[in-house]
N, C-alpha and C positions, 0 to 999 in steps of 0.2 A: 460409534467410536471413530468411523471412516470420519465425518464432516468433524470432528473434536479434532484429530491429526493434524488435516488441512487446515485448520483454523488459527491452532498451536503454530505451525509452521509460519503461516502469513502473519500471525504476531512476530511471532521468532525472526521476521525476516522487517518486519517494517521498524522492530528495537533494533536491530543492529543498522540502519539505516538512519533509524534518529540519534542514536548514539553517535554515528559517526560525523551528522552533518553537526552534534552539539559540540566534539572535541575540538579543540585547540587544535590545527592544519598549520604545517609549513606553507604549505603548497596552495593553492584552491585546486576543488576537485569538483568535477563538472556529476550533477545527479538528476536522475531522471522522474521529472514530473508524472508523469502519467504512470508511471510502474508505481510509485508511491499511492497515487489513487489507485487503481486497481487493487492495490495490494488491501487498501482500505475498507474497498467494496466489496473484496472478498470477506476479509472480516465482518462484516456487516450484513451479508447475503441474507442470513436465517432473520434479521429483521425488518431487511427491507420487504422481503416475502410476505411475511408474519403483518404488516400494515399496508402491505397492497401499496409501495412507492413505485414509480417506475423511474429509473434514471435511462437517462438518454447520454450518450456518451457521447463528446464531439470534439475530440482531440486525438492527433496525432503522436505516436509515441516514435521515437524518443522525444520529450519534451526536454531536451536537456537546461540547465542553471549552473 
């Protein structure tokens, strides 16, 4: 149930991030690259395990755009 939470959450957190960078802005607003992947990689953890990937990480966060 623990890793379902976390999971729920980092979806939870990467929809409101897609949502937000799809909405109509007055403004532009600056978003962080790297917290986006991560967020990604966390979602995806129990299958990159599950097939034996290894990811190499080689970016600096804030990535901002």
């Amino acid at each position: 149930m623990q890793i379902i939470e976390v999971q729920l959450e980092t979806l939870g957190r990467l929809t409101r991030q897609s949502l937000t960078y799809h909405r109509e802005q007055s403004e532009a607003k600056d978003f962080d690259l790297a917290e986006i992947v991560e967020s990604a990689l966390k979602l995806h953890a129990g299958k990159i395990l599950r097939h034996d990937v290894r990811v190499e990480r080689r970016f600096r966060s804030p990535a901002l755009v």
